[in-house]
mmCIF file of the N, C-alpha and C atoms, coordinates in Angstrom:
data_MODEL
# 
_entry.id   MODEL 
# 
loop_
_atom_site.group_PDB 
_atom_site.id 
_atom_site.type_symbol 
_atom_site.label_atom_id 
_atom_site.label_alt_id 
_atom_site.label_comp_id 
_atom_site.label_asym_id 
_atom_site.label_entity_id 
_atom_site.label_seq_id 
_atom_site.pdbx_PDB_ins_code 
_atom_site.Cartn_x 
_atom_site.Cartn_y 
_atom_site.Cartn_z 
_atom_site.occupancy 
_atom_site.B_iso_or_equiv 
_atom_site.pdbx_formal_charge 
_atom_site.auth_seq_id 
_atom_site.auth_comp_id 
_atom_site.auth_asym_id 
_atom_site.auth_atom_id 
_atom_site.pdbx_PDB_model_num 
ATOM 1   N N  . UNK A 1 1  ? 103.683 92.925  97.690  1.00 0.00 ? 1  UNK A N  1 
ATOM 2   C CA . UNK A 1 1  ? 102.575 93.606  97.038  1.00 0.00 ? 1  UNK A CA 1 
ATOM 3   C C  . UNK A 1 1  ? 101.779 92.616  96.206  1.00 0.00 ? 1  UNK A C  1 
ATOM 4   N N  . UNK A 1 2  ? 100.791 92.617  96.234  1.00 0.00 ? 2  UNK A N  1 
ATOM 5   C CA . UNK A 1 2  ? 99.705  91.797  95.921  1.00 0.00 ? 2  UNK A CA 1 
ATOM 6   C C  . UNK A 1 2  ? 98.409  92.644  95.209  1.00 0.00 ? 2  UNK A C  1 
ATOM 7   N N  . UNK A 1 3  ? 98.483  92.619  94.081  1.00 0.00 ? 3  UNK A N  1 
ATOM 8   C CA . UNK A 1 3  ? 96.657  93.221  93.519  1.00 0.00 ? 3  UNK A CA 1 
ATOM 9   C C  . UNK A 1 3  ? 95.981  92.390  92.614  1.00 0.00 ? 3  UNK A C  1 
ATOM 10  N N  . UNK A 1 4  ? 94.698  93.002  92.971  1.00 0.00 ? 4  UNK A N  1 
ATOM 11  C CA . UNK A 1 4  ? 93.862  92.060  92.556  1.00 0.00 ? 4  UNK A CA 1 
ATOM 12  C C  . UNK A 1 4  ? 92.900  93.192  91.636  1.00 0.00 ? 4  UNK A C  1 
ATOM 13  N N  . UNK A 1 5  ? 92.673  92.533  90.478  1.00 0.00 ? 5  UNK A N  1 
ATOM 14  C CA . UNK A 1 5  ? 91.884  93.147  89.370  1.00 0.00 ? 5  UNK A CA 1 
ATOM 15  C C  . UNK A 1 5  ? 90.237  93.001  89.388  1.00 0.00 ? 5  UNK A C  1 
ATOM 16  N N  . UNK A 1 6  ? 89.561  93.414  89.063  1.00 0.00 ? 6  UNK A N  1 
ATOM 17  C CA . UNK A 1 6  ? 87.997  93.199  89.038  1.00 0.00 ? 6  UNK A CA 1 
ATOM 18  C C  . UNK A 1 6  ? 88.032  93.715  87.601  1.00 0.00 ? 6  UNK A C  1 
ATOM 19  N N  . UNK A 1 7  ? 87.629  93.030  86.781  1.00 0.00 ? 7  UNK A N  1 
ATOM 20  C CA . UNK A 1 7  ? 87.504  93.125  85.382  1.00 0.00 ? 7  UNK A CA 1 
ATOM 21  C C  . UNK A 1 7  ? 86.643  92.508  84.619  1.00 0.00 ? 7  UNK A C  1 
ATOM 22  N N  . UNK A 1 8  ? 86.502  93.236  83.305  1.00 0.00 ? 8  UNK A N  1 
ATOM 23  C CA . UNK A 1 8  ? 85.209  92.206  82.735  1.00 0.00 ? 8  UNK A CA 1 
ATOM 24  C C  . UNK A 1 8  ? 85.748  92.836  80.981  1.00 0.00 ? 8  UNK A C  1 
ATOM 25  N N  . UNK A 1 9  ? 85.094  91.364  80.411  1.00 0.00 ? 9  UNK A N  1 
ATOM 26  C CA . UNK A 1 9  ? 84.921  91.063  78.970  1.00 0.00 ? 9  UNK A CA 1 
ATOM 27  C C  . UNK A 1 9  ? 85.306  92.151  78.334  1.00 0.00 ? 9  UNK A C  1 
ATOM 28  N N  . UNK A 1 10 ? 86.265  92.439  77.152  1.00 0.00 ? 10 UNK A N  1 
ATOM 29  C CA . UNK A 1 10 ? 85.869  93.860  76.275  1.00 0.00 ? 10 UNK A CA 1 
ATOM 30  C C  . UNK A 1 10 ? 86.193  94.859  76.628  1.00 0.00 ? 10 UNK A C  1 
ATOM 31  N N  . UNK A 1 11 ? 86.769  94.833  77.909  1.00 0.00 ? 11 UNK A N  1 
ATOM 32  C CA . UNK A 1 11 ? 87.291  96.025  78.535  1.00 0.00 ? 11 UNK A CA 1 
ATOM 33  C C  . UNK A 1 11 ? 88.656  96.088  78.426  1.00 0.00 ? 11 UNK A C  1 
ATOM 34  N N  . UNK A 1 12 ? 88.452  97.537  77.395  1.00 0.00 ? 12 UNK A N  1 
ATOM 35  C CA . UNK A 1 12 ? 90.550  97.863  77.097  1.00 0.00 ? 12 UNK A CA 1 
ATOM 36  C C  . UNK A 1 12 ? 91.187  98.242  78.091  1.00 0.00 ? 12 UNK A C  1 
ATOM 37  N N  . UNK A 1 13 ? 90.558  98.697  79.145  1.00 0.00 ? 13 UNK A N  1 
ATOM 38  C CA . UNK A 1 13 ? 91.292  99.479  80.011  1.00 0.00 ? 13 UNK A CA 1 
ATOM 39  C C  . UNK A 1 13 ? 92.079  98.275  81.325  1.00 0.00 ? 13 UNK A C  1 
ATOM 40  N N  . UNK A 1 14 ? 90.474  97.103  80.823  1.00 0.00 ? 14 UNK A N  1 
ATOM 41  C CA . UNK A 1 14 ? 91.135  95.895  82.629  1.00 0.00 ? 14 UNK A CA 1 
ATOM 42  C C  . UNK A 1 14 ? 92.221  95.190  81.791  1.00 0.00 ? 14 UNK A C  1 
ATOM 43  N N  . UNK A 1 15 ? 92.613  95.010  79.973  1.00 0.00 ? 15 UNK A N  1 
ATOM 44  C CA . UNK A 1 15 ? 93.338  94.688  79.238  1.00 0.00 ? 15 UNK A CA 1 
ATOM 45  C C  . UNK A 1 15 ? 94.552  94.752  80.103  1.00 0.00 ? 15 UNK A C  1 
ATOM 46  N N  . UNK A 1 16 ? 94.771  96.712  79.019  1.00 0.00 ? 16 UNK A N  1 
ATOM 47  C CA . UNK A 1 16 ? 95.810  97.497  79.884  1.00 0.00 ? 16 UNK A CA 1 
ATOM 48  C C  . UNK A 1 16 ? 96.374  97.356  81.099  1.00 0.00 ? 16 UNK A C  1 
ATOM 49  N N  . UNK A 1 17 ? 96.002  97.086  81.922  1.00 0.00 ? 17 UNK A N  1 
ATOM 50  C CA . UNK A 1 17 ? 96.303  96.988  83.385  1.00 0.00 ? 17 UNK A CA 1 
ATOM 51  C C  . UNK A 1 17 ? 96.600  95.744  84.199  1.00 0.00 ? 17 UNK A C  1 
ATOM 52  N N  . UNK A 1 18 ? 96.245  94.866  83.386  1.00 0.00 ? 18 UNK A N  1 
ATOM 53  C CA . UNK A 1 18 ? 96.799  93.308  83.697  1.00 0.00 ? 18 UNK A CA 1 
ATOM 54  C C  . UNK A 1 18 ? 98.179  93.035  82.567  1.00 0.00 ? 18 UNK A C  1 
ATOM 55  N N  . UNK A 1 19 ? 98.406  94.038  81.397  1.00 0.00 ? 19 UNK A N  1 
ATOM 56  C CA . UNK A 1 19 ? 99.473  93.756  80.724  1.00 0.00 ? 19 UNK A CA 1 
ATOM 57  C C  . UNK A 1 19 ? 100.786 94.556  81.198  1.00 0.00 ? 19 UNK A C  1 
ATOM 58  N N  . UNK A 1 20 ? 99.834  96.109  82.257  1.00 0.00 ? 20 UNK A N  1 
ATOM 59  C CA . UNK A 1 20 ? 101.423 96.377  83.156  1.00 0.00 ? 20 UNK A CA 1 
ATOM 60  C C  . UNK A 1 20 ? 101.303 95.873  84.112  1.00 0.00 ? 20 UNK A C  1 
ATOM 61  N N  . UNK A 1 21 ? 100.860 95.111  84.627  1.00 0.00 ? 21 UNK A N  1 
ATOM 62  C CA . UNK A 1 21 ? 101.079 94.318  85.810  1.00 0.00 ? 21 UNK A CA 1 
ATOM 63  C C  . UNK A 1 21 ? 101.880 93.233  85.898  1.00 0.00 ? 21 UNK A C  1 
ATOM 64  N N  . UNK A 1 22 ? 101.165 92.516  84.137  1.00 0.00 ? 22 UNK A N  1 
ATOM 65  C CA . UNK A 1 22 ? 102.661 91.548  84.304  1.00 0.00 ? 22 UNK A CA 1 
ATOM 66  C C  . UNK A 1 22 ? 103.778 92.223  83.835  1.00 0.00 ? 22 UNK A C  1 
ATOM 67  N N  . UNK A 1 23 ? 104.016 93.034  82.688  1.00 0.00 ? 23 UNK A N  1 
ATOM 68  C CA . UNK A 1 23 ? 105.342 93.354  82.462  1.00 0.00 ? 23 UNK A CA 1 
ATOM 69  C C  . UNK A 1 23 ? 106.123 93.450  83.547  1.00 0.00 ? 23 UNK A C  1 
ATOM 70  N N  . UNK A 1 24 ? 105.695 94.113  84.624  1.00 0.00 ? 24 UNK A N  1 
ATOM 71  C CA . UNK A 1 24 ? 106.219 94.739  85.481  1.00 0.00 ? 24 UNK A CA 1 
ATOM 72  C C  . UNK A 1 24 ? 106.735 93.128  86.859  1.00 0.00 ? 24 UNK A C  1 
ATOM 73  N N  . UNK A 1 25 ? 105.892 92.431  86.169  1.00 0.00 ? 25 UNK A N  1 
ATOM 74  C CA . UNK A 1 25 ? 106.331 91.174  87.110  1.00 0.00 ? 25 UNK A CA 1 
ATOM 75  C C  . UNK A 1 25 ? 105.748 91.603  88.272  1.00 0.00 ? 25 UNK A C  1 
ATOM 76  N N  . UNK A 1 26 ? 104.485 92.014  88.285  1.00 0.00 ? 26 UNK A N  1 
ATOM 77  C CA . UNK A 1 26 ? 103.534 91.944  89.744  1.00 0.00 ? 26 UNK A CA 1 
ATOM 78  C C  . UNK A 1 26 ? 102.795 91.165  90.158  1.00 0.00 ? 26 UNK A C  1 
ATOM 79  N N  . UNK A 1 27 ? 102.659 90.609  91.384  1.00 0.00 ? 27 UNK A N  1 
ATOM 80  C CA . UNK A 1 27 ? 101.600 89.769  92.024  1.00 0.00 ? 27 UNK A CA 1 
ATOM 81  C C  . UNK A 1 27 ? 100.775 90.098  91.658  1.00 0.00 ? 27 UNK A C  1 
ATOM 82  N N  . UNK A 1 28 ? 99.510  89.684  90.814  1.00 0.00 ? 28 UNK A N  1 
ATOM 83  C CA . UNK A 1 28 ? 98.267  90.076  90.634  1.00 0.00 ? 28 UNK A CA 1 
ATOM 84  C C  . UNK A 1 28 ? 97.558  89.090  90.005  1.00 0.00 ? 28 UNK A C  1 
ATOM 85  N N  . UNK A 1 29 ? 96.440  88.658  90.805  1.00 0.00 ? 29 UNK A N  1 
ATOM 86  C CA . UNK A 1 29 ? 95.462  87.950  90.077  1.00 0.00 ? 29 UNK A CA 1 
ATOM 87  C C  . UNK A 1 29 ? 93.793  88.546  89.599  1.00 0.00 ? 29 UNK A C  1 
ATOM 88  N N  . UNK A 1 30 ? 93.295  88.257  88.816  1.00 0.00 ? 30 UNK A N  1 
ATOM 89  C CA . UNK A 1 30 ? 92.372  88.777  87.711  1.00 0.00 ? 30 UNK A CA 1 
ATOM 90  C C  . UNK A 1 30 ? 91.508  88.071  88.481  1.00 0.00 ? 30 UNK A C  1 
ATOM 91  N N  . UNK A 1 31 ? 90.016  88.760  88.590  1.00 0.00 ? 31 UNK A N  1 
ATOM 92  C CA . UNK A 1 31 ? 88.406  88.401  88.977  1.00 0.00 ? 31 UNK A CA 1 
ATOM 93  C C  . UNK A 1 31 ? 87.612  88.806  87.474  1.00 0.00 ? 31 UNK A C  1 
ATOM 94  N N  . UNK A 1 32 ? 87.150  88.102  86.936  1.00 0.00 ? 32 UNK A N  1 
ATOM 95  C CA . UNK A 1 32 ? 85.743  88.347  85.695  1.00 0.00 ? 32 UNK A CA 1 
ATOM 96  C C  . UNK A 1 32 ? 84.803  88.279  86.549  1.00 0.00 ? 32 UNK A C  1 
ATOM 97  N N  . UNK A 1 33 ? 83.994  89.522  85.445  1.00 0.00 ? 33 UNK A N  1 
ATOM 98  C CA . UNK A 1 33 ? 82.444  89.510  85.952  1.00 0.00 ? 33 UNK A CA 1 
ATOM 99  C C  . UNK A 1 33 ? 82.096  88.264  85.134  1.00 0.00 ? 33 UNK A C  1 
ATOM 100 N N  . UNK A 1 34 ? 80.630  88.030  85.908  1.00 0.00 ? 34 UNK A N  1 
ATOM 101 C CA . UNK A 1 34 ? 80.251  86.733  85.432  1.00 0.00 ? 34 UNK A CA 1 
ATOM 102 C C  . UNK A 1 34 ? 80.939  85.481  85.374  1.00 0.00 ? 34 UNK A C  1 
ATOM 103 N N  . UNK A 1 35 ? 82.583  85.401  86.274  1.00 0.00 ? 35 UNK A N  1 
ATOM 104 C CA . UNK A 1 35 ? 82.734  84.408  86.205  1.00 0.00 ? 35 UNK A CA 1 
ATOM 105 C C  . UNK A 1 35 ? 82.975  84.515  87.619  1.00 0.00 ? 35 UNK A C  1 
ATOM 106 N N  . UNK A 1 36 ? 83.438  85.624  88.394  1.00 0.00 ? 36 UNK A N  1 
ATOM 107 C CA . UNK A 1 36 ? 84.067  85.221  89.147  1.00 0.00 ? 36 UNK A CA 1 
ATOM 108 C C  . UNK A 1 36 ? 83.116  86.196  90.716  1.00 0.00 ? 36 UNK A C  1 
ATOM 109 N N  . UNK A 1 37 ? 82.649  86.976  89.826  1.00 0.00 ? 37 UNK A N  1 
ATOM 110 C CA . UNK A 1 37 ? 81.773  87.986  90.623  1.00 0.00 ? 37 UNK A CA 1 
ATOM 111 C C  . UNK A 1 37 ? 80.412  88.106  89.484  1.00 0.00 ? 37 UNK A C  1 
ATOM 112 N N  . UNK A 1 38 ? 79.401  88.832  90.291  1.00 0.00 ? 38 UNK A N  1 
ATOM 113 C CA . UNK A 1 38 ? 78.347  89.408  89.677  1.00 0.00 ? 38 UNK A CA 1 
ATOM 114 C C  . UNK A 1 38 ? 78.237  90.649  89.875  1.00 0.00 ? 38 UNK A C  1 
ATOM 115 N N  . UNK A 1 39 ? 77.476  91.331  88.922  1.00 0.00 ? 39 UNK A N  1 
ATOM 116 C CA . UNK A 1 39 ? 77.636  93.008  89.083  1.00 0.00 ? 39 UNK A CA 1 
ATOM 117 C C  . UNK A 1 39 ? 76.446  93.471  90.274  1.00 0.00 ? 39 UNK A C  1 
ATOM 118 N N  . UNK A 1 40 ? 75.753  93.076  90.655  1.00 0.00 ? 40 UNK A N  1 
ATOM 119 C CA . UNK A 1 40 ? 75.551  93.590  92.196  1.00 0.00 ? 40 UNK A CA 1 
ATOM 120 C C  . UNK A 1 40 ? 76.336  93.080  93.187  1.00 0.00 ? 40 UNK A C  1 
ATOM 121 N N  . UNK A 1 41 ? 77.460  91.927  93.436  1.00 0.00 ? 41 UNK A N  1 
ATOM 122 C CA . UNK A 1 41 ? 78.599  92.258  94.264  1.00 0.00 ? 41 UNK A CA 1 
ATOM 123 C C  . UNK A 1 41 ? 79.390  93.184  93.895  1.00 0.00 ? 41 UNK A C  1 
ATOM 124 N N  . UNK A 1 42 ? 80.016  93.336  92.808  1.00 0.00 ? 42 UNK A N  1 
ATOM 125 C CA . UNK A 1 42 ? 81.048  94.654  92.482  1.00 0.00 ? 42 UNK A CA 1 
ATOM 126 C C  . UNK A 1 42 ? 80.328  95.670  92.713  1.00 0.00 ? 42 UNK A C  1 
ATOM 127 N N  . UNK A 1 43 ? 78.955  96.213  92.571  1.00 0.00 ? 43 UNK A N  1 
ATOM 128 C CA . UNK A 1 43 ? 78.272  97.637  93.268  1.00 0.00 ? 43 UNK A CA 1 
ATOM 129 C C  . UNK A 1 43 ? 77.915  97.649  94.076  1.00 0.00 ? 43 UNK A C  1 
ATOM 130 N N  . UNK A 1 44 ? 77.805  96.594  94.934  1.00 0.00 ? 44 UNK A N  1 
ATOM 131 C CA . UNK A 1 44 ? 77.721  96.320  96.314  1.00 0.00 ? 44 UNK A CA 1 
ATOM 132 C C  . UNK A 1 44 ? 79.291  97.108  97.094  1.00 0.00 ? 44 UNK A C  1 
ATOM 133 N N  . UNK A 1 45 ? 80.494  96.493  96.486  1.00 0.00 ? 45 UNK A N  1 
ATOM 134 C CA . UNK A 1 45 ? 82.081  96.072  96.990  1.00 0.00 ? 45 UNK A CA 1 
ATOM 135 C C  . UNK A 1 45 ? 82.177  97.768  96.797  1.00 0.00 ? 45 UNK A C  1 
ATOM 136 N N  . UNK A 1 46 ? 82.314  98.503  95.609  1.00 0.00 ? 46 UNK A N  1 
ATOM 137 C CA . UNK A 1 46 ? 82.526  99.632  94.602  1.00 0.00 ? 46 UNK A CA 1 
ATOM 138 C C  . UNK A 1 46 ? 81.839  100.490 94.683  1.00 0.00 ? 46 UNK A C  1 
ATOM 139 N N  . UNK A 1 47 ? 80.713  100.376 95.254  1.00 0.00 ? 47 UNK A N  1 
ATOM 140 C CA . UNK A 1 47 ? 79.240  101.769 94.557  1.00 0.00 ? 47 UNK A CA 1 
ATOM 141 C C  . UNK A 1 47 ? 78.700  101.620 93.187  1.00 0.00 ? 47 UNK A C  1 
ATOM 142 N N  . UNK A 1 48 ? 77.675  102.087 93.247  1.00 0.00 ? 48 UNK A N  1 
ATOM 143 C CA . UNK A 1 48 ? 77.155  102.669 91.862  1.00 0.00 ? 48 UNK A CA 1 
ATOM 144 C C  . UNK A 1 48 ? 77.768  103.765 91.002  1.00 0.00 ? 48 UNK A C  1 
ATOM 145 N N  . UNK A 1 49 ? 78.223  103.664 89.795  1.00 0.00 ? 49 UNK A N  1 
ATOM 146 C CA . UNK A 1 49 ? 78.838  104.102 88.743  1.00 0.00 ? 49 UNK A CA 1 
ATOM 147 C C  . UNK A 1 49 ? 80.340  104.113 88.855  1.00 0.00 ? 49 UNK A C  1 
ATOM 148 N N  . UNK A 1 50 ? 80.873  103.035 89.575  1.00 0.00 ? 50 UNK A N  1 
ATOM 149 C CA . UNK A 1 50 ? 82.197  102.247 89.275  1.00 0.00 ? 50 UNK A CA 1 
ATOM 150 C C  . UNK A 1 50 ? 82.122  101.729 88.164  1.00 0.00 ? 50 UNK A C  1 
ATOM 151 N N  . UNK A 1 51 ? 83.422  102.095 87.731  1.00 0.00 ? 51 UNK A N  1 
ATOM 152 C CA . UNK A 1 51 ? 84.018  101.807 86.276  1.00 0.00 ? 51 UNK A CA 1 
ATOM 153 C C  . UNK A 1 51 ? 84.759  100.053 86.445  1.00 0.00 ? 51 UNK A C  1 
ATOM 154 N N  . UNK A 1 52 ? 85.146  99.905  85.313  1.00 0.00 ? 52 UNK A N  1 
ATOM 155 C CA . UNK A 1 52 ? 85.984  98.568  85.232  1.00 0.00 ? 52 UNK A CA 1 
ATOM 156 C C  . UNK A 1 52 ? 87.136  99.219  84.226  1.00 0.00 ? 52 UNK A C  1 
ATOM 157 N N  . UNK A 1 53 ? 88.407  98.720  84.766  1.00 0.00 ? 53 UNK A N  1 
ATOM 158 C CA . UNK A 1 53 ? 88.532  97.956  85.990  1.00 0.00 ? 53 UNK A CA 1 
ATOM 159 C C  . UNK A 1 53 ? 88.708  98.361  87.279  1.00 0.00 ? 53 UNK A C  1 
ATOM 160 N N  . UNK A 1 54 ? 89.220  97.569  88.309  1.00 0.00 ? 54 UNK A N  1 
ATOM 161 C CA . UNK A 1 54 ? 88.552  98.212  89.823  1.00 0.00 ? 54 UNK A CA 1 
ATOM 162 C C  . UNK A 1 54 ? 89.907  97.491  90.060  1.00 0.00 ? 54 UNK A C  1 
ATOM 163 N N  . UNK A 1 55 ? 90.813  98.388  90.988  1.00 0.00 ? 55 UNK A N  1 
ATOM 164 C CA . UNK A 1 55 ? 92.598  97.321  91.110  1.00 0.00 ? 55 UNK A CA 1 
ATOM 165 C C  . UNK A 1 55 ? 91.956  97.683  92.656  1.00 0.00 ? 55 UNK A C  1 
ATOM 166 N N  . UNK A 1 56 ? 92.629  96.662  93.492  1.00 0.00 ? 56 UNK A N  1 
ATOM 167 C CA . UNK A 1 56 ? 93.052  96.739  94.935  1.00 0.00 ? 56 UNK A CA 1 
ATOM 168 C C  . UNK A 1 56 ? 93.954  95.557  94.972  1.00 0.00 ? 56 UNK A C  1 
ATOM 169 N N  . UNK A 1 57 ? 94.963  96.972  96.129  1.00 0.00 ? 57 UNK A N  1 
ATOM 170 C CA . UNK A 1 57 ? 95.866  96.477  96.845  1.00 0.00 ? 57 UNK A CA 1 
ATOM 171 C C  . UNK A 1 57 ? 96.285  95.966  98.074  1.00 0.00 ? 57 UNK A C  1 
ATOM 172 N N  . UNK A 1 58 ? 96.769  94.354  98.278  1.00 0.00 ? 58 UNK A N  1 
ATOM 173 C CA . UNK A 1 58 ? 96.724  93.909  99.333  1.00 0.00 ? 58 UNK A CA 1 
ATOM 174 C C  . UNK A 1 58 ? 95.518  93.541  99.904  1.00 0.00 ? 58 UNK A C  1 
ATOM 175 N N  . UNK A 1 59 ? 94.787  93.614  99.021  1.00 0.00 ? 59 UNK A N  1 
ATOM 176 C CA . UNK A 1 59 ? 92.983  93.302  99.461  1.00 0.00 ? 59 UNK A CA 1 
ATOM 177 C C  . UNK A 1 59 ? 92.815  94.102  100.766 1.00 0.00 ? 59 UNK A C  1 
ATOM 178 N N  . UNK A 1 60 ? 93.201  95.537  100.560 1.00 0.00 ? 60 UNK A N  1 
ATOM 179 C CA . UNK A 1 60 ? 92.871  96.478  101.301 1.00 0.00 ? 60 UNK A CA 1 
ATOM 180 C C  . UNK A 1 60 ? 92.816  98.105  100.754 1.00 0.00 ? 60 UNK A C  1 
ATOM 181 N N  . UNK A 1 61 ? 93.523  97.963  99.473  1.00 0.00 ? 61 UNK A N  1 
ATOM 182 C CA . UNK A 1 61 ? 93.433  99.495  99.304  1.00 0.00 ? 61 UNK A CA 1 
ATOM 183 C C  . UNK A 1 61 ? 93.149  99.604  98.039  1.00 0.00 ? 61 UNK A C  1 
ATOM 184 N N  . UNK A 1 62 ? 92.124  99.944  97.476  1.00 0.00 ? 62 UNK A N  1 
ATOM 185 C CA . UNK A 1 62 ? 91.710  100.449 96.306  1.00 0.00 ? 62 UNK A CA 1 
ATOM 186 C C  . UNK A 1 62 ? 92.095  101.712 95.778  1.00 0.00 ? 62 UNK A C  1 
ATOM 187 N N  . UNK A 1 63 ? 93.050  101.129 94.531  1.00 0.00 ? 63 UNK A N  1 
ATOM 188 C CA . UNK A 1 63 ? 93.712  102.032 93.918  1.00 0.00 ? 63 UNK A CA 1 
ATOM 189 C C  . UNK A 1 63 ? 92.615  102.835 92.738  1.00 0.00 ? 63 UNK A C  1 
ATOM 190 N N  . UNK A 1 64 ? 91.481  102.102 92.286  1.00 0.00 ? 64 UNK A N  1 
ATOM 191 C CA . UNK A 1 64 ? 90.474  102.976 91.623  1.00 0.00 ? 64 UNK A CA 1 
ATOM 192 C C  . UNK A 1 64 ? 90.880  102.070 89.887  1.00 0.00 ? 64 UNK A C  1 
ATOM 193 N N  . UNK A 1 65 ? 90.682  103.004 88.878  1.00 0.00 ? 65 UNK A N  1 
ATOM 194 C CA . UNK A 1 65 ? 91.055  101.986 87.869  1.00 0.00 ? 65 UNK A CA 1 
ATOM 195 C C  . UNK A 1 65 ? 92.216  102.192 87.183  1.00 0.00 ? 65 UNK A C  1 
ATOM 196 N N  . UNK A 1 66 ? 92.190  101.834 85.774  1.00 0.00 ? 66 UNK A N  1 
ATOM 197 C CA . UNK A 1 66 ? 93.745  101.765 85.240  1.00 0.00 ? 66 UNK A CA 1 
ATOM 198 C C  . UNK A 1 66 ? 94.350  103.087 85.299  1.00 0.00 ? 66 UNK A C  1 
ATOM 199 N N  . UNK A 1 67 ? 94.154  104.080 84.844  1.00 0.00 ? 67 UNK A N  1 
ATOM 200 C CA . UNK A 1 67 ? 94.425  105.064 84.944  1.00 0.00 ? 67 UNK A CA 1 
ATOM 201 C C  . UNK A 1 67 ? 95.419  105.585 86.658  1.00 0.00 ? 67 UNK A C  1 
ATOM 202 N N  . UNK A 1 68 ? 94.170  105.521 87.342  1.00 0.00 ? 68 UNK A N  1 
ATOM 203 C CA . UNK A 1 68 ? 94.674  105.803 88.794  1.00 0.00 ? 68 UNK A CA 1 
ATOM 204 C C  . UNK A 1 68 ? 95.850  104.307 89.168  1.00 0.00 ? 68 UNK A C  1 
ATOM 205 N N  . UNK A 1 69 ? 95.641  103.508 89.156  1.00 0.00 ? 69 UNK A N  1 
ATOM 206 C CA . UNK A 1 69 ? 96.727  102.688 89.101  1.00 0.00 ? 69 UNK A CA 1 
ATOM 207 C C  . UNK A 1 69 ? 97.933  102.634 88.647  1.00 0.00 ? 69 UNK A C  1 
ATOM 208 N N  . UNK A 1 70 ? 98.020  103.190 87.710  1.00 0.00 ? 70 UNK A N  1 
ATOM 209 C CA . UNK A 1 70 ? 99.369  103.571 86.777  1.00 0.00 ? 70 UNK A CA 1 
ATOM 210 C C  . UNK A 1 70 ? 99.901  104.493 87.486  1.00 0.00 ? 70 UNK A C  1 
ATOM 211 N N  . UNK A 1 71 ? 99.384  105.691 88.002  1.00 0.00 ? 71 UNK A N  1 
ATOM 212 C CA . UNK A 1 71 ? 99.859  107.026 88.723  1.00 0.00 ? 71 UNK A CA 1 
ATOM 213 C C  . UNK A 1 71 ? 100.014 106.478 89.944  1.00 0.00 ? 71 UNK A C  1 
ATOM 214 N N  . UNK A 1 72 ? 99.399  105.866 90.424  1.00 0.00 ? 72 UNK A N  1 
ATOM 215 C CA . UNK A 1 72 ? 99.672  105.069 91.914  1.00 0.00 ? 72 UNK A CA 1 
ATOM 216 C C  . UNK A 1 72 ? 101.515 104.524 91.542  1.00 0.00 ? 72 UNK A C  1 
ATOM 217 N N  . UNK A 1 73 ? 101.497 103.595 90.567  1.00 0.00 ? 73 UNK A N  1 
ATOM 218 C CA . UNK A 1 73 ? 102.617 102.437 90.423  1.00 0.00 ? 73 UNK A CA 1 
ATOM 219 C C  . UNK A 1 73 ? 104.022 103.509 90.073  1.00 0.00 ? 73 UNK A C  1 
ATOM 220 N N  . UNK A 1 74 ? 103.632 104.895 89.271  1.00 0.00 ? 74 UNK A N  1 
ATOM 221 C CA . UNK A 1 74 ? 104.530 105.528 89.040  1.00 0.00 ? 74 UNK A CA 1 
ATOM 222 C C  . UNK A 1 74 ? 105.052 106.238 89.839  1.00 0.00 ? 74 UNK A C  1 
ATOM 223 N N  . UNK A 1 75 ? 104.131 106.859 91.142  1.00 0.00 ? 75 UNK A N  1 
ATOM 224 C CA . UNK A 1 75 ? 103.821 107.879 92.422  1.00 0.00 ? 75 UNK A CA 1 
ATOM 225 C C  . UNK A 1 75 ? 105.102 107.191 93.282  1.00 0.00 ? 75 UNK A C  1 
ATOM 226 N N  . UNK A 1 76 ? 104.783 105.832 93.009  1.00 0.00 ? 76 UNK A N  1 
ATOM 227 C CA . UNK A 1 76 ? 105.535 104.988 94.315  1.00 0.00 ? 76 UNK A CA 1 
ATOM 228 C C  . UNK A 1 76 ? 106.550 104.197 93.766  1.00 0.00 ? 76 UNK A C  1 
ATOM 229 N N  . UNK A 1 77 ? 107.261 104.620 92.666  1.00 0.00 ? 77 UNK A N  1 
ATOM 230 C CA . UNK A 1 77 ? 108.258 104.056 91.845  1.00 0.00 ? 77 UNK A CA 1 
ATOM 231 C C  . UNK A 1 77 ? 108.649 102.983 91.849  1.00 0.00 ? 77 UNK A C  1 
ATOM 232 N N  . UNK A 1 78 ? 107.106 102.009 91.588  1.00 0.00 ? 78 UNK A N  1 
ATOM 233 C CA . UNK A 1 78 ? 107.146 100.812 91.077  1.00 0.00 ? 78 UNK A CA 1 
ATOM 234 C C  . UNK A 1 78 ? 107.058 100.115 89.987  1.00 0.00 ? 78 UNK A C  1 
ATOM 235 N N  . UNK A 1 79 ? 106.877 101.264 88.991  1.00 0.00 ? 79 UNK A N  1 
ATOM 236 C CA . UNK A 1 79 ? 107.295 100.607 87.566  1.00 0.00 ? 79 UNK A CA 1 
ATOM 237 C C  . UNK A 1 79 ? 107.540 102.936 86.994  1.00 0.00 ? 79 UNK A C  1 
# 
């Protein structure tokens, strides 16, 4: 398992979700806006009125953001 974060500056929630990711000792590497993307690729990737943060898994399945990620990780009794 492998996820990948889309996150940006100031945001408690892409915080949150990269701090259960590592607790949990998960593959996951972090994308910043402005560093790593621009926000017409992420609403390009996402749609218009995607939130941050944006998790996908396996660079195929978008779990949606922290919230839905957590219920995903708990759904599938991975943390």
């Amino acid at each position: 398992m492998r996820f990948t974060i889309y996150s940006r500056e100031g945001c408690p929630y892409c915080v949150k979700i990269e701090e259960v990711l590592r607790l949990a000792q998960l593959d996951h590497k972090v994308y910043k806006l402005d560093e790593d993307f621009t926000r017409d690729e992420f609403i390009s990737q996402f749609g218009h009125g995607s939130t941050f943060p944006q998790v996908i898994l396996n660079d195929q399945e978008n779990l949606g953001g922290c919230v839905d990620t957590i219920n995903y990780l708990q759904e599938n009794k991975i943390i």
